[in-house]
N, C-alpha and C positions, 0 to 999 in steps of 0.2 A: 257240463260241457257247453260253451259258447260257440254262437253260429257269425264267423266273422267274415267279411267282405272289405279286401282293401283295394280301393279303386286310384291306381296312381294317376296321376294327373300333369305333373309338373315334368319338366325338361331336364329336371336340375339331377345329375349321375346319384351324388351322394343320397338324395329324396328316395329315388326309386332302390338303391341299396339297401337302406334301411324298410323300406317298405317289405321287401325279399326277405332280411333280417327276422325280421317281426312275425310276418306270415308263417316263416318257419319254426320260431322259434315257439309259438303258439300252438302250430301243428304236432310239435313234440310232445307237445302238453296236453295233447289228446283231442282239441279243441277242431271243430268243423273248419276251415280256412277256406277262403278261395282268393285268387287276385284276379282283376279286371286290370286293361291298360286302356286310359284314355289319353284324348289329348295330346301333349308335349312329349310325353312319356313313350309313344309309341316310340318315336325317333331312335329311344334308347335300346329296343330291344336288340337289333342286329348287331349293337356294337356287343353286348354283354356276348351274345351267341358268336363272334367269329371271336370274340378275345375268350372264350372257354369259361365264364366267369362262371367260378363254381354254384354261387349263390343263386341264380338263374338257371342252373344245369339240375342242381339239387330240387328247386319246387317245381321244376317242368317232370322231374321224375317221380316227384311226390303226386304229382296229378293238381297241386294248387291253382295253374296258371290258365284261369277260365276262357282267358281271349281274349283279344284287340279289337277297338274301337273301327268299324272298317271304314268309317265316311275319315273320321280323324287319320288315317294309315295312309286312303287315296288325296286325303286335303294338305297332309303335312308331306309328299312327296317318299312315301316309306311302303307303298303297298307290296309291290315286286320284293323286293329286300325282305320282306317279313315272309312272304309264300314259303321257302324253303324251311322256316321255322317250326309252321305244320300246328303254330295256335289256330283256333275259332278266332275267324271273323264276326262281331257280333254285328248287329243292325236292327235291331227288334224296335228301335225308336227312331222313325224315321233316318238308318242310317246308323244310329248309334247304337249303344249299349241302354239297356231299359233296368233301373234298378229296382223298379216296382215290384216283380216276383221276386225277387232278393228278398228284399223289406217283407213280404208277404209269407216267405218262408221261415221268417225269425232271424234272418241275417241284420247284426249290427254295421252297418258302413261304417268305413273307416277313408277318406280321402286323404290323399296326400298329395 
């Protein structure tokens, strides 16, 4: 079993779908998952969440979806919008997300 960490990054819908894709479809296979949302990427979550998008519905049930970037969530205008979501705000790094204990617990990163 592999310890994976996929940290989306980018703005771009199809990016972060397949990143959802992936996580899951890894998580089936037994494998440790988690997803981080930085970046561009925050932007996207409320839309997946008010458009039902299963793929999103699926790894927030699964327990995959570790938390949003909080400086990137209040930087890129999405912080309120994401509260009802009910992810972790992370900030362990001045603000952001810190993948150092990641790394330190055998998590391979994966960015997208």
């Amino acid at each position: 079993m592999k310890k994976i960490l996929f940290c989306g990054m980018t703005g771009d819908l199809l990016c972060v779908k397949h990143v959802l894709l992936n996580a899951l479809s890894l998580k089936k296979r037994g494998h440790d998952v988690q997803v981080v949302f930085e970046g561009e990427s925050v932007r996207l979550l409320p839309k997946l969440y008010h458009e039902n998008n299963p793929l999103y519905f699926e790894a927030q049930e699964l327990g995959l979806l570790s938390g949003v970037c909080l400086t990137c969530a209040r930087s890129l205008g999405v912080y309120e919008a994401l509260l009802p979501l009910g992810l972790p705000f992370l900030e362990e790094l001045m603000g952001h997300f810190d993948m150092a204990p990641s790394l330190e617990a055998g998590y391979e990163v994966i960015v997208l």
